[in-house]
N, C-alpha and C positions, 0 to 999 in steps of 0.2 A: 586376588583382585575381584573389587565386586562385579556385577552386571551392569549395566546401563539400565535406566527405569523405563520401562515399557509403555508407552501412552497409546490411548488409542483417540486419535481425531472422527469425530464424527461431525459433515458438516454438505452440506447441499452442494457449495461451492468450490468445485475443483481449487480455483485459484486461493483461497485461503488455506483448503488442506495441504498442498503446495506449501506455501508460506509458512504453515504453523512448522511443518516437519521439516522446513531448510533453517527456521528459525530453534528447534531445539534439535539442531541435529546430531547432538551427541549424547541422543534417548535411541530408541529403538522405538520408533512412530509405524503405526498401526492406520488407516484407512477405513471409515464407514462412510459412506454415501446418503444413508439418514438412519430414520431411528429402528427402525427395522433391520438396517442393513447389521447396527451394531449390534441390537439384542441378539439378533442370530451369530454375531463374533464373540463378545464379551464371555460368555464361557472358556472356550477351545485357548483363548489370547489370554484371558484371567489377566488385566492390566493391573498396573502399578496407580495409574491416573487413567481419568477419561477426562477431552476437552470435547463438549458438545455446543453445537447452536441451538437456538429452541425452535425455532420458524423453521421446520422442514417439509417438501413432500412426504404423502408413506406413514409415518412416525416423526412425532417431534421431539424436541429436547427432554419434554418434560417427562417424557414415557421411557427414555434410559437414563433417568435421574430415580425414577423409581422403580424400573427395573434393576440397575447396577448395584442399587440399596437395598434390595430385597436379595440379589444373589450373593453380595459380599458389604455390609455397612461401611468396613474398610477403606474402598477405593476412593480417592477424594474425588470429586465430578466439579470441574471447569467450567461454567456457563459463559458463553461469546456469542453475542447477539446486538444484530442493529437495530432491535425495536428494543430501546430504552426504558423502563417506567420503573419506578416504586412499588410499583403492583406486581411486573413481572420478574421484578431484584427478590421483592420479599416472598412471593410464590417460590421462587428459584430454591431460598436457603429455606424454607417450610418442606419444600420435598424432599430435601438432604444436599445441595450445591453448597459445596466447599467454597467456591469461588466465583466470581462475576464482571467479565470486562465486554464493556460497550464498545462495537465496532464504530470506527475505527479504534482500535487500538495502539499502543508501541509496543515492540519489539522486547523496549526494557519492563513493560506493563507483563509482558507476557511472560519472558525469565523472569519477574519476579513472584509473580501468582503461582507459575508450576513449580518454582525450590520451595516456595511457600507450602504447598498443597505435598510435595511428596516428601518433607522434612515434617507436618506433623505439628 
């Protein structure tokens, strides 16, 4: 039997990292508070996925979108974010982001972008 895929959430707001790990709860969800918090995890956790927002205190998205890439190209990186743009979609996938959903989000937006992202 295999393992569950290991995500790790990295996100400012309690209530969404809440959400994302009751919504994939048959992963093994990981918690970062921002982007600091996860570079200093992303080693020790070596994730399967990371789902990041890019607006953080501390470190922002962008900065474990290029750290995750530089430690492992591998890992797919989930971009969730309520500032919107063109600029900040195409920045996102320019720094290696596998994936991109605008907050608010759904549920099924969500299961579908993480079997997306750890299926490859």
């Amino acid at each position: 039997m295999s393992h569950p895929a290991h995500i790790l959430v990295v996100d400012d707001e309690e209530i969404i990292r809440e959400f994302v790990a009751e919504v994939l709860e048959e992963y093994d969800v990981d918690h970062a508070v921002n982007g600091q918090d996860a570079i200093d995890k992303i080693p020790g956790l070596q994730p399967d996925l990371i789902i990041t927002d890019i607006k953080m205190p501390v470190l922002g998205g962008n900065e474990v979108i290029k750290f995750s890439k530089r430690f492992d190209a591998k890992i797919p990186v989930i971009v969730i974010t309520g500032y919107t743009s063109l600029d900040i979609a195409n920045e996102c996938v320019r720094m290696g982001a596998d994936g991109f959903l605008s907050k608010p989000f759904t549920i099924a937006q969500l299961r579908n972008e993480v079997v997306r992202c750890l299926n490859g």
